[in-house]
N, CA, C and O atoms as a printed pandas DataFrame, in Angstrom:
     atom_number atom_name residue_name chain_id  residue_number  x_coord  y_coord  z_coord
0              1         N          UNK        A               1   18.998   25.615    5.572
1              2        CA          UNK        A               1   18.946   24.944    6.858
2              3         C          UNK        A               1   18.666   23.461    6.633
3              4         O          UNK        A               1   17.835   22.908    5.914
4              5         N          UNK        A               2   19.713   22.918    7.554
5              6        CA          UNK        A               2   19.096   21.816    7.266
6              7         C          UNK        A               2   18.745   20.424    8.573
7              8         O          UNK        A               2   19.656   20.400    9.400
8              9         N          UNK        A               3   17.758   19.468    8.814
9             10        CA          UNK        A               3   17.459   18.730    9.723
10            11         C          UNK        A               3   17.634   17.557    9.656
11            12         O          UNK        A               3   17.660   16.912    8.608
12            13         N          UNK        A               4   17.805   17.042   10.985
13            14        CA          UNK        A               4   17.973   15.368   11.084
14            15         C          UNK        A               4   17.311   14.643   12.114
15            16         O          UNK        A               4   17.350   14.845   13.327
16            17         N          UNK        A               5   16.543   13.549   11.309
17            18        CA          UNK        A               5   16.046   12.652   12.697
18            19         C          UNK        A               5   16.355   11.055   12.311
19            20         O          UNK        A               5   16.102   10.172   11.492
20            21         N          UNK        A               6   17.180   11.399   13.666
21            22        CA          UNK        A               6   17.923    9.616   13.260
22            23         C          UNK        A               6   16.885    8.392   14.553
23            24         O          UNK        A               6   17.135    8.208   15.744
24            25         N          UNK        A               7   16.089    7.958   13.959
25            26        CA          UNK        A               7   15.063    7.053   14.758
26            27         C          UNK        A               7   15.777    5.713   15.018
27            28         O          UNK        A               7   15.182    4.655   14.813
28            29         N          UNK        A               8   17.220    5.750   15.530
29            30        CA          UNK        A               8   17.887    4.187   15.840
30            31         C          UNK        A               8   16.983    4.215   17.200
31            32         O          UNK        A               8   16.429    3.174   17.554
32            33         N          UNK        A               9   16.875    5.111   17.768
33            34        CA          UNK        A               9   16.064    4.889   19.617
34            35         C          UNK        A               9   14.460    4.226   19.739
35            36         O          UNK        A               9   14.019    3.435   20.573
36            37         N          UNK        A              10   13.724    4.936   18.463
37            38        CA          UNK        A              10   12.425    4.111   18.639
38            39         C          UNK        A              10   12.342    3.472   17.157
39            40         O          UNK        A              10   11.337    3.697   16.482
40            41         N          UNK        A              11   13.198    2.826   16.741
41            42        CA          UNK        A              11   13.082    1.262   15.457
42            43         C          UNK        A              11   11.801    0.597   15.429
43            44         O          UNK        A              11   11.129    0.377   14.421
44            45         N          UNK        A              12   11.334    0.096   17.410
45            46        CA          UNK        A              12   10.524   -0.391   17.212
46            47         C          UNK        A              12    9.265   -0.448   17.877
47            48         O          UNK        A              12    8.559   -1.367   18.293
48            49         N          UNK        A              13    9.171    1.038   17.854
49            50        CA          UNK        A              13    8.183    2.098   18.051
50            51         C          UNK        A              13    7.260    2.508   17.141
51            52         O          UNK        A              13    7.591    3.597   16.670
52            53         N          UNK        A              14    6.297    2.114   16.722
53            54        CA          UNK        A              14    6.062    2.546   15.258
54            55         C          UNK        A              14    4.920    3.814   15.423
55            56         O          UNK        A              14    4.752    4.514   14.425
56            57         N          UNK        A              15    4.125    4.128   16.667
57            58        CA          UNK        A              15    3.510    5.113   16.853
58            59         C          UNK        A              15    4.271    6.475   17.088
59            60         O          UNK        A              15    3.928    7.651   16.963
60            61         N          UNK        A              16    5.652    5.744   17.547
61            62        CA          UNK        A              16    6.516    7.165   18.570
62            63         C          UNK        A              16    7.467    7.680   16.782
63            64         O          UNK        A              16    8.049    8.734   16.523
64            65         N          UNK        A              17    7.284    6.579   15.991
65            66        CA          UNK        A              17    8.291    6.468   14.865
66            67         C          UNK        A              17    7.113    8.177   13.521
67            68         O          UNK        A              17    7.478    9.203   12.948
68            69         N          UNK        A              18    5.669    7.392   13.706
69            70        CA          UNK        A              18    5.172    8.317   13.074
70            71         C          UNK        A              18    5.139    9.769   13.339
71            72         O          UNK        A              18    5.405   10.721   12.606
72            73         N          UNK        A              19    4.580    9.679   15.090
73            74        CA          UNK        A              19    4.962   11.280   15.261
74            75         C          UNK        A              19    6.459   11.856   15.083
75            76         O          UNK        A              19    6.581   13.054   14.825
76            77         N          UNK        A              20    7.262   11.283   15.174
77            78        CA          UNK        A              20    8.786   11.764   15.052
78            79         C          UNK        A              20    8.874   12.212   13.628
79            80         O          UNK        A              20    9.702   13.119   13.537
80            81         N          UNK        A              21    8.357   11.926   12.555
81            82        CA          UNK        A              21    8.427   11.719   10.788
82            83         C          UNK        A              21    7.373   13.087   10.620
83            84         O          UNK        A              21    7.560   13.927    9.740
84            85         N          UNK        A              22    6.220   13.163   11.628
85            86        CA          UNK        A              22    5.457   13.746   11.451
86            87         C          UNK        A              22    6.119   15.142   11.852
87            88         O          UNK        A              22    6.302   16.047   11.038
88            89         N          UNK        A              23    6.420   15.201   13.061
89            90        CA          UNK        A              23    7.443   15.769   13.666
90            91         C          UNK        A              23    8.290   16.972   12.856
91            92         O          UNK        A              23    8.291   18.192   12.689
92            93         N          UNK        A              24    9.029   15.722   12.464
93            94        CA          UNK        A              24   10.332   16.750   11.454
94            95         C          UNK        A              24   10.059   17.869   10.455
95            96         O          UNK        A              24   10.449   19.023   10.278
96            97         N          UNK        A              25    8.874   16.668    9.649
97            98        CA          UNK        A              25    8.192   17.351    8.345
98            99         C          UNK        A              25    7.526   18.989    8.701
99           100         O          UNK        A              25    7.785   20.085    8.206
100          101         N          UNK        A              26    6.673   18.614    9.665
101          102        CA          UNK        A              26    6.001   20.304   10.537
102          103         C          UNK        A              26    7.552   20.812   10.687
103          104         O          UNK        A              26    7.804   21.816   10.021
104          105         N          UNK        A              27    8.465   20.352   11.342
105          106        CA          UNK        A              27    9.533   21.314   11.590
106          107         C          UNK        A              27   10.142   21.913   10.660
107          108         O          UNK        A              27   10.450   23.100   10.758
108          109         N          UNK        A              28   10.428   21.129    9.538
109          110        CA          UNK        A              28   11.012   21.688    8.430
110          111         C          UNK        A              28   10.024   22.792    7.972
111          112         O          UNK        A              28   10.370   23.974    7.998
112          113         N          UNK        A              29    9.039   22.483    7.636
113          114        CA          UNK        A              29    7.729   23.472    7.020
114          115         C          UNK        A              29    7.823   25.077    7.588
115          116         O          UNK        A              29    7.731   26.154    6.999
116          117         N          UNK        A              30    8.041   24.731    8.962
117          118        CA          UNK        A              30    7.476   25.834   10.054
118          119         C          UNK        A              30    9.381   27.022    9.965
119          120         O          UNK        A              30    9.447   28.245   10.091
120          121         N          UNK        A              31   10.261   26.303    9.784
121          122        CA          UNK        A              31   11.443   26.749    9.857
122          123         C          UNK        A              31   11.910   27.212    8.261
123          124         O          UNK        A              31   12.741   28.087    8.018
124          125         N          UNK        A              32   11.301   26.551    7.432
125          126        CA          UNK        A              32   11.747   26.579    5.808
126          127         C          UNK        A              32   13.154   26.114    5.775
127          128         O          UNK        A              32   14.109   26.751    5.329
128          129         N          UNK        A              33   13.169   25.060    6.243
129          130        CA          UNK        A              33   14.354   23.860    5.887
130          131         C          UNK        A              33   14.362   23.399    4.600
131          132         O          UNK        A              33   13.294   23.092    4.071
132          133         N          UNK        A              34   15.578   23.285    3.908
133          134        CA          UNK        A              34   15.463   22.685    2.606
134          135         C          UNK        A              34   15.537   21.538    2.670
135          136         O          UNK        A              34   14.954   20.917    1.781
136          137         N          UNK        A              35   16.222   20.809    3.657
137          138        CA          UNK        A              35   16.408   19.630    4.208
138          139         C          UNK        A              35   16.564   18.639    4.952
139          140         O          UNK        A              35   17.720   18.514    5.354
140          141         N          UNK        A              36   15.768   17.800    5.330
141          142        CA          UNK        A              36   15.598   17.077    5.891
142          143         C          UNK        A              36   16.533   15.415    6.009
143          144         O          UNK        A              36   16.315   14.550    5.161
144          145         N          UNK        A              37   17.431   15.205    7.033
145          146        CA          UNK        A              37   18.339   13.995    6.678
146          147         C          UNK        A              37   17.119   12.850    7.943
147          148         O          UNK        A              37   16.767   13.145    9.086
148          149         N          UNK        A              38   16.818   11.749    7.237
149          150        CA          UNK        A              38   16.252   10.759    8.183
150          151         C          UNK        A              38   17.361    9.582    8.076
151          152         O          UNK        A              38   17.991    9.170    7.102
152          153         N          UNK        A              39   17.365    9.294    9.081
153          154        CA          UNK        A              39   18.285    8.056    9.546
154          155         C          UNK        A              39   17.273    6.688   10.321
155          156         O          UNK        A              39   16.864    6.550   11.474
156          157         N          UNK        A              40   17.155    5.977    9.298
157          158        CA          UNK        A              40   16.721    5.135    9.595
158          159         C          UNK        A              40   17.311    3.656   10.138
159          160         O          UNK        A              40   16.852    2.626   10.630
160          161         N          UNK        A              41   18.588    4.188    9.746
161          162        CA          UNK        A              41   19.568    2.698   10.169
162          163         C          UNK        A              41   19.449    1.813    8.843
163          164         O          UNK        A              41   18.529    1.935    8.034
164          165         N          UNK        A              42   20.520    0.892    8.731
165          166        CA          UNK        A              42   20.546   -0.162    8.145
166          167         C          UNK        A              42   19.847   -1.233    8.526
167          168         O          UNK        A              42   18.763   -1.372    7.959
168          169         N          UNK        A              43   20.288   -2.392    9.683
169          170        CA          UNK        A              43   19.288   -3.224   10.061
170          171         C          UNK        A              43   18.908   -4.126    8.470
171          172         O          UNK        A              43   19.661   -4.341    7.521
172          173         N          UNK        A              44   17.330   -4.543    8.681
173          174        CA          UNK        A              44   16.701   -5.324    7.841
174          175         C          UNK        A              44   16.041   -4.820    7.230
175          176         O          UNK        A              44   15.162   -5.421    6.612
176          177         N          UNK        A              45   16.244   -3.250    7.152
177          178        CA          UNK        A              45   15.034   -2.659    5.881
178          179         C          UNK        A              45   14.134   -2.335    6.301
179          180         O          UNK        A              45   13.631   -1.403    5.674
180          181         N          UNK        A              46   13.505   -2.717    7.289
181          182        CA          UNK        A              46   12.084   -2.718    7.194
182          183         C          UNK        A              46   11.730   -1.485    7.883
183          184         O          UNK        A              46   10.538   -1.199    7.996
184          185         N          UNK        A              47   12.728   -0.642    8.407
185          186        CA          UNK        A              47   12.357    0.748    9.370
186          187         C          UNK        A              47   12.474    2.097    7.964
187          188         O          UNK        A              47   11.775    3.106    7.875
188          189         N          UNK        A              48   13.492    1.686    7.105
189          190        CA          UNK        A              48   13.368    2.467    5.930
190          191         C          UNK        A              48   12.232    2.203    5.244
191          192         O          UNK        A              48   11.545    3.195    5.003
192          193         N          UNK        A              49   11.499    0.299    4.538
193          194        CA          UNK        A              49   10.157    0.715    4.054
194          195         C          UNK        A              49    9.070    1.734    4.450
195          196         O          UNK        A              49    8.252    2.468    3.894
196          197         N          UNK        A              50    9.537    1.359    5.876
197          198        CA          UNK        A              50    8.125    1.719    6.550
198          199         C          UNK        A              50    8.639    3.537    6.940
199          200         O          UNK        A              50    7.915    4.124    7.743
200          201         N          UNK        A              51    9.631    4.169    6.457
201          202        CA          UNK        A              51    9.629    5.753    6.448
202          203         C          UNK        A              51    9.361    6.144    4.913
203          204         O          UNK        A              51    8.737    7.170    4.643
204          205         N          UNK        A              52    9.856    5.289    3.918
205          206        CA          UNK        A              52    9.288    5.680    2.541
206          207         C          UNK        A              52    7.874    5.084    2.517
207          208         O          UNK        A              52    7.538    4.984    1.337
208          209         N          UNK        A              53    6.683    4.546    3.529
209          210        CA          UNK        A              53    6.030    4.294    3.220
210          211         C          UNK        A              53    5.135    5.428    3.983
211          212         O          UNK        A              53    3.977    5.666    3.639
212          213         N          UNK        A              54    5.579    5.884    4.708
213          214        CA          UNK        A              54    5.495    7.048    5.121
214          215         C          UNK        A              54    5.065    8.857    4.430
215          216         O          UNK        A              54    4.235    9.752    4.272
216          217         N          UNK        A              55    6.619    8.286    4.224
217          218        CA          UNK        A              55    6.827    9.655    2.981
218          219         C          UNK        A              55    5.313    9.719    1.921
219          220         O          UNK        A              55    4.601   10.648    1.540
220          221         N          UNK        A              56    5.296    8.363    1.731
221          222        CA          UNK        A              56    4.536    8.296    0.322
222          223         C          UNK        A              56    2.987    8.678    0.477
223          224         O          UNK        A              56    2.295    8.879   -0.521
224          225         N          UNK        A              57    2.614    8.743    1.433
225          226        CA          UNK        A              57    0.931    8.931    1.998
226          227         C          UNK        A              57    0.848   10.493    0.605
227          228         O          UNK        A              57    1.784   11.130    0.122
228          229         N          UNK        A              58   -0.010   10.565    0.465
229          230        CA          UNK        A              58   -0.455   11.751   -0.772
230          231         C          UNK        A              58   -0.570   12.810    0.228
231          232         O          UNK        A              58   -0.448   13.878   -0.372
232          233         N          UNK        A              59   -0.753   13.010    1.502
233          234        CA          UNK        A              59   -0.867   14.280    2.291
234          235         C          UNK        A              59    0.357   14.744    2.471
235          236         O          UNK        A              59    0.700   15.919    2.341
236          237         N          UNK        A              60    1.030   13.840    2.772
237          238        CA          UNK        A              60    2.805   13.922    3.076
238          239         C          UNK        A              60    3.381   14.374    1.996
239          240         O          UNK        A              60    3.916   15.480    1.910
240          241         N          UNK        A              61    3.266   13.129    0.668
241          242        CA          UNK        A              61    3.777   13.921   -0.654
242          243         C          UNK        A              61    3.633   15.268   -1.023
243          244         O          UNK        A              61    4.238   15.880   -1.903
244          245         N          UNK        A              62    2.749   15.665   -0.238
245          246        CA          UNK        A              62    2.491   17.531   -0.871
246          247         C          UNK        A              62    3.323   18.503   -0.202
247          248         O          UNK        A              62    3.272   19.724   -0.354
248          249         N          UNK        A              63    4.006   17.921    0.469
249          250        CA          UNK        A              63    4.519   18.756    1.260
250          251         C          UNK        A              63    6.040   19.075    1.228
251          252         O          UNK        A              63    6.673   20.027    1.684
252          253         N          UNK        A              64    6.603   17.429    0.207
253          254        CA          UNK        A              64    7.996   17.884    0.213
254          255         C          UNK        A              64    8.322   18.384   -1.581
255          256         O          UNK        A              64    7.561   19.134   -2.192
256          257         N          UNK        A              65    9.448   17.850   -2.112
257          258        CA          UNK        A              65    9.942   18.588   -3.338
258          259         C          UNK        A              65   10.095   16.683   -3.552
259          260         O          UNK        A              65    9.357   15.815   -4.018
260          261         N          UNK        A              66   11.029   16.698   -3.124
261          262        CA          UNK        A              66   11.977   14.758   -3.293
262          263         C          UNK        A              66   12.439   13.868   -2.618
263          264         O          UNK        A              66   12.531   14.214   -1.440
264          265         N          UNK        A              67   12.716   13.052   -2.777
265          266        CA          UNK        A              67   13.700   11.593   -1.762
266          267         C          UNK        A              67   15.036   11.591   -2.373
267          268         O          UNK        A              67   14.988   11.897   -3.564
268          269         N          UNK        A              68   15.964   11.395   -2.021
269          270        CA          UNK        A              68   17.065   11.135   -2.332
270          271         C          UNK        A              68   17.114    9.961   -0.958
271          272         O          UNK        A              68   16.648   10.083    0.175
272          273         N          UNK        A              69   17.938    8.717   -1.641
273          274        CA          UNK        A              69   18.214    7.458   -1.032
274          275         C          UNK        A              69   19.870    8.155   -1.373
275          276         O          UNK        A              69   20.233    8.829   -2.337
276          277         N          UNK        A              70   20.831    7.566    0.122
277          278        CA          UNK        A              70   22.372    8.074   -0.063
278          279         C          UNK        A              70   22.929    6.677   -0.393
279          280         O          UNK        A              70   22.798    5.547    0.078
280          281         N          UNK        A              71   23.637    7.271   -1.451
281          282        CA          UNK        A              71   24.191    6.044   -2.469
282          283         C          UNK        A              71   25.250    5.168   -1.808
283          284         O          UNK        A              71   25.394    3.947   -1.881
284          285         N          UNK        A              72   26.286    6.507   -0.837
285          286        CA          UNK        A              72   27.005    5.098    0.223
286          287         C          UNK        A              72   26.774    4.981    1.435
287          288         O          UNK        A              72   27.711    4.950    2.234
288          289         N          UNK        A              73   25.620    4.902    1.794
289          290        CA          UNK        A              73   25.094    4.648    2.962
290          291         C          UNK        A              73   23.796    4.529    2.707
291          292         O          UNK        A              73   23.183    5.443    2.155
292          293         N          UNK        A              74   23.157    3.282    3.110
293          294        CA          UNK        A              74   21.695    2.358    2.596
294          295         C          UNK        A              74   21.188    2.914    3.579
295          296         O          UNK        A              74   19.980    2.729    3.438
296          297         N          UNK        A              75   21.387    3.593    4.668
297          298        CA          UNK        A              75   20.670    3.866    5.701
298          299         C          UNK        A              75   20.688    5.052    6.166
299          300         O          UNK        A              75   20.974    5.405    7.310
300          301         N          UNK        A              76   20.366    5.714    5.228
301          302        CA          UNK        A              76   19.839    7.293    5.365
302          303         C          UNK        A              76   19.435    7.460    4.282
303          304         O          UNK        A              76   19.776    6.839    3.276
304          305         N          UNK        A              77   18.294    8.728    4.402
305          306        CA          UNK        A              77   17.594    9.446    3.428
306          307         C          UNK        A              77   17.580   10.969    3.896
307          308         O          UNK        A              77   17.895   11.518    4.951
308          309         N          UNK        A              78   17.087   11.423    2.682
309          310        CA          UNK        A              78   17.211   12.977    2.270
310          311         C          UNK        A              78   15.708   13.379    1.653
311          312         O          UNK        A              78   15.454   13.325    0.450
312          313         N          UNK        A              79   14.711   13.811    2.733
313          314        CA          UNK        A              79   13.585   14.555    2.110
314          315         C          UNK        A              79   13.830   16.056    1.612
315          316         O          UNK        A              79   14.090   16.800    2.558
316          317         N          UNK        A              80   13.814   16.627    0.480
317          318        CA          UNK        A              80   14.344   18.267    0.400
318          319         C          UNK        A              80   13.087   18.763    0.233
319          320         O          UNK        A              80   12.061   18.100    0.383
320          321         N          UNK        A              81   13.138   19.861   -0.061
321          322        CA          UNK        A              81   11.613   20.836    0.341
322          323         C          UNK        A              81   12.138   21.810   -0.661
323          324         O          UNK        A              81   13.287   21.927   -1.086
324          325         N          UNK        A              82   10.680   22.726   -1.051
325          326        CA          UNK        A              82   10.934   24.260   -1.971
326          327         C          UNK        A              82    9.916   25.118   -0.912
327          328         O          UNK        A              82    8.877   24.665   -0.431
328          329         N          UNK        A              83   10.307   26.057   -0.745
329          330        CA          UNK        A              83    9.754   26.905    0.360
330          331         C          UNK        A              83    9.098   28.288   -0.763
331          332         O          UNK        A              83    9.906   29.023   -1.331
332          333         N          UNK        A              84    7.788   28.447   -0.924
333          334        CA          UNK        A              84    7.746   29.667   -1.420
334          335         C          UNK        A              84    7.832   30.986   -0.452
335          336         O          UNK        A              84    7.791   32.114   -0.942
């Protein structure tokens, strides 16, 4: 299974941006999604730092498997998961 949250609607939202990230991650968990697609947009970067900066919190890190950045498209990512 796999999920997507494309945050072009709240860019510059950054409270509505965390629960949405927060969001997915519980969803994936709760469903045993292997994957997770975030769409952060292209833009200036700074909505992707701030979801890999995200990702990166050590509570968060425990929860997925990896990141994959998509090689032709700068503006999406791929959190995957291992479900025991």
């Amino acid at each position: 299974m796999k999920l997507k949250l494309d945050l072009h609607d709240i860019f510059n939202k950054g409270d509505q941006i965390d629960r949405a990230l927060r969001g997915i991650i519980q969803e994936a968990i709760d469903k045993k999604a292997t994957e997770v697609e975030i769409i952060p947009g292209k833009g200036s970067g700074q909505l992707k730092k701030k979801v890999l900066r995200f990702l990166d919190q050590k509570e968060i890190k425990a929860l997925y498997h990896r990141i994959d950045k998509d090689a032709k498209n700068h503006g999406r990512l791929f959190v995957y998961f291992r479900h025991k």
